[in-house]
DRENPAPA-570143 format. One record per residue (C-alpha): residue in one letter; chain; x, y, z; residue number from 1. Coordinates in steps of 0.1 Angstrom, whole numbers, plus 5000, padded with zeros to 4 digits. Each point is the difference from the previous one (the first is absolute). Layout:
BEGIN
{A,A,{X,Y,Z},NUM}
...
//
This chain:
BEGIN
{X,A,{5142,3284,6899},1}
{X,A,{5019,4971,5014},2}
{X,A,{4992,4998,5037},3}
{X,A,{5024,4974,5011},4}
{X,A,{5024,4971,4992},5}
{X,A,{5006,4965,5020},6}
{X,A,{5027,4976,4993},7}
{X,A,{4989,4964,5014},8}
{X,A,{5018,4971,5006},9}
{X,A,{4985,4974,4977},10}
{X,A,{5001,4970,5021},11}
{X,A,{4992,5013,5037},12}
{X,A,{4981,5026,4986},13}
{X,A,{5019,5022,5026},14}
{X,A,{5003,5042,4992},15}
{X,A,{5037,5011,4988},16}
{X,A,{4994,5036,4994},17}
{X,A,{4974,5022,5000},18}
{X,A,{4996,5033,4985},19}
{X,A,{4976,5029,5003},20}
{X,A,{4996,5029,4973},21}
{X,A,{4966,5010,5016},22}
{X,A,{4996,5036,5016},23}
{X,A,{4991,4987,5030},24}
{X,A,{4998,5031,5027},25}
{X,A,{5014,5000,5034},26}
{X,A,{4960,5002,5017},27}
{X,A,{4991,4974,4977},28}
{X,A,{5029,4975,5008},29}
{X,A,{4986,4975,5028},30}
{X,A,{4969,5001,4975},31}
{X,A,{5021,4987,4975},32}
{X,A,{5019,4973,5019},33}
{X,A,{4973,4979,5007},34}
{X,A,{4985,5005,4961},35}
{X,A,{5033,4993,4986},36}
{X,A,{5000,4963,5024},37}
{X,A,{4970,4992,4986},38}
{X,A,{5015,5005,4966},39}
{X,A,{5031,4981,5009},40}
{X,A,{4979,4973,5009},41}
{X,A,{4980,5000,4970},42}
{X,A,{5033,5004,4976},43}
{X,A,{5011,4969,5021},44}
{X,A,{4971,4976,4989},45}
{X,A,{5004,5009,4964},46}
{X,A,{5036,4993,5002},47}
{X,A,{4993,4965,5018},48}
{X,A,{4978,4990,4974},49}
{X,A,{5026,5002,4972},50}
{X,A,{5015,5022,4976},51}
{X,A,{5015,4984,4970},52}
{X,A,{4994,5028,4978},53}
{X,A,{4990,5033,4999},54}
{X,A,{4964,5009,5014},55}
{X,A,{4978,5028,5008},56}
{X,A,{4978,5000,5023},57}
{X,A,{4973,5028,5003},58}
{X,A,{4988,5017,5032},59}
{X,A,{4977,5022,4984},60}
{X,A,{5018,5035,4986},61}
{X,A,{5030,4980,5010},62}
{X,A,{5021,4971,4993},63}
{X,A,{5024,4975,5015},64}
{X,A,{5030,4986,4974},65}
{X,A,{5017,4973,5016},66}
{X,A,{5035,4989,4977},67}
{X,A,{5013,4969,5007},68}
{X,A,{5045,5002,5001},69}
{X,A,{5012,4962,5001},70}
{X,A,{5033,5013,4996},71}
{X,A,{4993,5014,5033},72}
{X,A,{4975,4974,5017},73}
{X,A,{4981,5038,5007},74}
{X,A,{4969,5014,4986},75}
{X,A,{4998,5037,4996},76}
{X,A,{4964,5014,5006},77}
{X,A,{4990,5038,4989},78}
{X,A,{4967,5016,5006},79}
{X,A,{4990,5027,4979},80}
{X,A,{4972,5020,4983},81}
{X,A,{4983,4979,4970},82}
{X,A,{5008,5028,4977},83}
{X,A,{5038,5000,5013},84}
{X,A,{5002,4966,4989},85}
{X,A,{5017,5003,4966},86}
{X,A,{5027,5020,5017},87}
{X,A,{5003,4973,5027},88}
{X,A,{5009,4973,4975},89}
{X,A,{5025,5023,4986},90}
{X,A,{5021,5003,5029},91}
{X,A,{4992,4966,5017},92}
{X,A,{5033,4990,4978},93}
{X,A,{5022,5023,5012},94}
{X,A,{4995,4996,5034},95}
{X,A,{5003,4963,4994},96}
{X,A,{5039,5012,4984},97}
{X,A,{5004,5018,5040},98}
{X,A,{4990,4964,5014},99}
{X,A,{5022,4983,4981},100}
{X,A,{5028,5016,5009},101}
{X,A,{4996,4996,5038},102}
{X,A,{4992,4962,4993},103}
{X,A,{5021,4985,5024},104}
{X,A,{4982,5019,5028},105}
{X,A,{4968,4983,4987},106}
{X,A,{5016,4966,4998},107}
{X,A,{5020,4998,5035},108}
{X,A,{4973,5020,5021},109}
{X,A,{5000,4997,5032},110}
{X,A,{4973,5016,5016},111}
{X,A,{5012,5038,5000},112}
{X,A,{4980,5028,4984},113}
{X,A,{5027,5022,5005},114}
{X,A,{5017,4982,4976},115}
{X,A,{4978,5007,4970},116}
{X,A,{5004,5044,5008},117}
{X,A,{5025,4999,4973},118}
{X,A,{4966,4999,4978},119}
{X,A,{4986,5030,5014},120}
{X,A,{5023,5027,4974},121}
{X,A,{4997,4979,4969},122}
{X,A,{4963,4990,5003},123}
{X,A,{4987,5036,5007},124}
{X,A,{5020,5015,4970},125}
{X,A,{4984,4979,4976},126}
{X,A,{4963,5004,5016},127}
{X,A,{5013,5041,5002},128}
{X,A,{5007,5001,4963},129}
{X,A,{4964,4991,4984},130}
{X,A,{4986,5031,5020},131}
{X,A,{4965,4987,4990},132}
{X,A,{5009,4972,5027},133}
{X,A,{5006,5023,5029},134}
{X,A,{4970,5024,5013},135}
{X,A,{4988,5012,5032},136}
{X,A,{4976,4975,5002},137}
{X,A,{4990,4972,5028},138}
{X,A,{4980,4964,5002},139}
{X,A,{4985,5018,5029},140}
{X,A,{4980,5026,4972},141}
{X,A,{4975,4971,4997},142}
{X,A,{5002,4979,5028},143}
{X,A,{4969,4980,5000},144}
{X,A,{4997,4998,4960},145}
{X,A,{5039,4983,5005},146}
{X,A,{4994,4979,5028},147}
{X,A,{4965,4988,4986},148}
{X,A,{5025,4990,4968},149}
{X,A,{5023,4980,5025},150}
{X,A,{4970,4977,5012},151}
{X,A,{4988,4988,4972},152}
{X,A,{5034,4983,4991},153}
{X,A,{5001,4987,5036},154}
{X,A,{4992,4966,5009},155}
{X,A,{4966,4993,5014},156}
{X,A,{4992,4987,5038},157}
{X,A,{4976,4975,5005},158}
{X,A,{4969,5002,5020},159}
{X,A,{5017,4996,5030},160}
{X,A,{5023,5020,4992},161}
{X,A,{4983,5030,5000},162}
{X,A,{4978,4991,5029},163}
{X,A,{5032,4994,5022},164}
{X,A,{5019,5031,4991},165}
{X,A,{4967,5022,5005},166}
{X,A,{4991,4988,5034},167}
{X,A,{5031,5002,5008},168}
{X,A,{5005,5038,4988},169}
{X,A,{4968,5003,5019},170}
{X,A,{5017,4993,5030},171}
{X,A,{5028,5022,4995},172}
{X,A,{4980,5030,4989},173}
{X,A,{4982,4994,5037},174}
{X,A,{5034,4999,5018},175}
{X,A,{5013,5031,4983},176}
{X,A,{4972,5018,5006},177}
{X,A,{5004,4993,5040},178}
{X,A,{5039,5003,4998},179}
{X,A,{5018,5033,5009},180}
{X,A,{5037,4985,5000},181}
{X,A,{5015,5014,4963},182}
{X,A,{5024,4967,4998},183}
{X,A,{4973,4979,5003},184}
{X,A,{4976,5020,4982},185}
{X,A,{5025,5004,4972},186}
{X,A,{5001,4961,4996},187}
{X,A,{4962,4996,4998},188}
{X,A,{4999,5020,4971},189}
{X,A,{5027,4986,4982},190}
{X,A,{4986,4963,5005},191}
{X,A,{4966,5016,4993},192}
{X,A,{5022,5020,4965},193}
{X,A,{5010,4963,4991},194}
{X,A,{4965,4983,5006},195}
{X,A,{4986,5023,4979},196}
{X,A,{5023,4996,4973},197}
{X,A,{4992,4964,4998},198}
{X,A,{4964,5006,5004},199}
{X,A,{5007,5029,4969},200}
{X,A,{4984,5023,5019},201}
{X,A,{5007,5033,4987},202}
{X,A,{4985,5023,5023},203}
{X,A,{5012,4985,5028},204}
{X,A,{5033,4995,4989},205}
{X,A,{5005,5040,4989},206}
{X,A,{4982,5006,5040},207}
{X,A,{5020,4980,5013},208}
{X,A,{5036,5013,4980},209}
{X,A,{4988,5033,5018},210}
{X,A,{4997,4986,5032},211}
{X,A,{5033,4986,5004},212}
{X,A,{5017,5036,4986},213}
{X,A,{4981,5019,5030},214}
{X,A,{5012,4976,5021},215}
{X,A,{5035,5001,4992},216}
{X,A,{4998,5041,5000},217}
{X,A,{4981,4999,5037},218}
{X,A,{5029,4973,5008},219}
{X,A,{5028,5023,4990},220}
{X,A,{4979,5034,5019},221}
{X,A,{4999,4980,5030},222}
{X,A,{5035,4993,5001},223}
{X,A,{5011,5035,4994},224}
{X,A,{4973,5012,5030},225}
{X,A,{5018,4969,5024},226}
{X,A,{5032,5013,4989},227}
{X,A,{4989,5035,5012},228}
{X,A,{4983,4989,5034},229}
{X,A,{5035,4982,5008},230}
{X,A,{5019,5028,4999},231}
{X,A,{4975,5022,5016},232}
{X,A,{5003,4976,5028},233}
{X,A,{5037,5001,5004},234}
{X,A,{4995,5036,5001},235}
{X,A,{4976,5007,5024},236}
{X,A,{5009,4976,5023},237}
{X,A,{5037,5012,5004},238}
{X,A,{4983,5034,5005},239}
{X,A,{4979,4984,5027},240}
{X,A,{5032,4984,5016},241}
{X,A,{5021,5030,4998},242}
{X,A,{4974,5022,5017},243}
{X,A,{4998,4976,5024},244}
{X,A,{5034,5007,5021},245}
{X,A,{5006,4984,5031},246}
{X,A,{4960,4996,5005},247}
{X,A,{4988,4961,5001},248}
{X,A,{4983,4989,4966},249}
{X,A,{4961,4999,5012},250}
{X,A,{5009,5041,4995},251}
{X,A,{5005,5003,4968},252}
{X,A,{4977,5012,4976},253}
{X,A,{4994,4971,4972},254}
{X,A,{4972,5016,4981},255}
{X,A,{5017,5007,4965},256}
{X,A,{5018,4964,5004},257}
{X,A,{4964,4982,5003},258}
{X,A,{4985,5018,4974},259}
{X,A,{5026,4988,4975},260}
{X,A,{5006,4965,5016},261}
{X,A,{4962,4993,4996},262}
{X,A,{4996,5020,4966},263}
{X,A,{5033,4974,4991},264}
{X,A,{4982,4970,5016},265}
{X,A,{4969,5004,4974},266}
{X,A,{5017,5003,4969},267}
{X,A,{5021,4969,5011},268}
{X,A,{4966,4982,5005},269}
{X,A,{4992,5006,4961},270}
{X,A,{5031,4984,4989},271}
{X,A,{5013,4977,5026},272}
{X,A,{4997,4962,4991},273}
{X,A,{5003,4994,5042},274}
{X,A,{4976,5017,5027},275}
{X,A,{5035,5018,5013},276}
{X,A,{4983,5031,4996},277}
{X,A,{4982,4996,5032},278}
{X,A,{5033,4996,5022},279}
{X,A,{5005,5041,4986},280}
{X,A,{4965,5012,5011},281}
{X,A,{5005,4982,5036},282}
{X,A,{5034,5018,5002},283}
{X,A,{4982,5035,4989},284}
{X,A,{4970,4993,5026},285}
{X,A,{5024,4997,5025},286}
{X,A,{5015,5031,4995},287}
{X,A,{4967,5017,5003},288}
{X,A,{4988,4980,5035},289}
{X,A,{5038,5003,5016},290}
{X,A,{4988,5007,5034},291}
{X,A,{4985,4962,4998},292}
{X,A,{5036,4985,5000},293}
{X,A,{5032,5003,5013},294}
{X,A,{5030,5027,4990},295}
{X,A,{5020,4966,4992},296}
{X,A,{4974,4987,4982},297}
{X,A,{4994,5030,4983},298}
{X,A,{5037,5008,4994},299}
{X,A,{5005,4964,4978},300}
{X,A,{4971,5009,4985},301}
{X,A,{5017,5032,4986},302}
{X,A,{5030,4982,4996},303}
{X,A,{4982,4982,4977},304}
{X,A,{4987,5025,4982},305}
{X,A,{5027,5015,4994},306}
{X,A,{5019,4966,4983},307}
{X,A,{4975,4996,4977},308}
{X,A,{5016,4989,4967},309}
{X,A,{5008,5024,4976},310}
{X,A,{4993,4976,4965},311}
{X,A,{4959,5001,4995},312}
{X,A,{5001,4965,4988},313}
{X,A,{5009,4984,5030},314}
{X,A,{4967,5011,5012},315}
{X,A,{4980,4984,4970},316}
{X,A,{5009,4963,5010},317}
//
């Protein structure tokens, strides 16, 4: 199978185009992202380091065929099975005759990915037409055997090296451990998902791919339940007024409105970057101990409340 095709820029060793054939599931996607940087990065080196001709590289039951095209100043890299190989070197040419005709793209780039999309048809009905090429298969089938083929072409750290990046991934493994905000949890493991690619950790590295897609998923759950809670409070605070009449505001009955203002003010402590979250819980206690302030006090208050911003980001910053 061919799992996916690069096209670099020889001289910056910048990424044109990029192109995956794997069968990579939605679940699985976030799982894949960070694998597929690490391979990016890895395809990156081998690129830097020179392709003149055609080479192979082998990553185990796979391999890496970088193809130099100085017509094009851009190197065109494929990873596939060993087996799939043969096959490779048979279309390598014809996708080279697709390039070629979209030179002037390649020559006069100027930074803009979209600009290479016109590749997308072309390339996939020549990979699409040696059916042995395309399978529903995935890098991801053997993670650790792949990765564990990607560090041994890697450059080596020094002493210090090493000892630097693991005390300092000690440190972060502490802080996540005591952290319970998801943005800055979600940055301490993708520091600790690059340390450990560096140190060529694979364990840690698979852990810690893991730990940044249950992040992002309890990110994205915590938005929809701060979404809910908003409107909740809308509601049940303009039931709260309505009922209220021509009676003064300590009368009202605000029990519905703090259950959702604090429930709101919790989630917003998981994801806010700021400590704003505490200005909503002081706002809910006050509904709860109203006979401790005045009706004018406690009418802002609920004018407040009830101009709280609609757009769930403006509560993240």
């Amino acid at each position: 199978m061919l799992y996916t095709l690069f096209l670099y820029q020889q001289e910056s060793g910048l990424l044109l185009y990029d192109k995956n054939f794997q069968d990579i599931s939605e679940g699985k996607m976030e799982l894949f992202s960070g694998f597929f940087a690490a391979l990016k990065s890895f395809v990156s080196e081998m690129v830097l380091e020179g392709s003149k001709d055609l080479k192979n590289i082998e990553l185990g039951d796979y391999s890496v065929v970088i193809t130099a095209i100085s017509e094009l100043k851009t190197d065109l890299v494929i990873i596939a099975d060993n087996e799939d190989i043969k096959i490779v070197n048979k279309i390598i040419p014809k996708i080279i005759k697709i390039l070629m005709k979209f030179a002037p793209i390649f020559l006069e780039w100027e930074g803009k990915k979209k600009d290479l999309d016109v590749l997308e048809l072309p390339i996939s009905d020549v990979i699409q037409s040696e059916k042995k090429l395309v399978e529903k298969k995935t890098l991801l089938d053997k993670p650790e055997s792949f990765l564990k083929s990607l560090w041994v072409h890697k450059k080596e750290l020094s002493e210090q090296e090493i000892l630097s990046f693991s005390q300092e991934a000690e440190k972060l493994k502490t802080e996540l451990a005591k952290s319970i905000n998801l943005q800055r949890r979600l940055s301490l493991s993708e520091k600790l998902l690059e340390i450990s690619e560096k140190l060529k950790n694979t364990s840690d590295f698979i852990k810690y791919q893991e730990h940044v897609k249950n992040i992002k998923d309890e990110f994205l759950d915590v938005r929809i339940k701060l979404q809910y809670f908003l409107e909740r409070i809308k509601v049940t605070l303009s039931q709260a007024v309505d009922a209220l009449g021509t009676k003064p505001y300590k009368e009202g009955t605000y029990r519905d409105v703090y259950v959702n203002l604090y429930s709101f003010s919790n989630k917003l402590k998981l994801i806010s970057e700021s400590d704003n979250y505490r200005e909503y819980q002081n706002m809910a206690n006050m509904l709860i101990e109203k006979d401790d302030i005045s009706d004018d006090e406690l009418q802002k208050v609920v004018s407040k409340i009830m101009n709280m911003k609609e757009d769930i980001a403006f509560y993240m910053n």
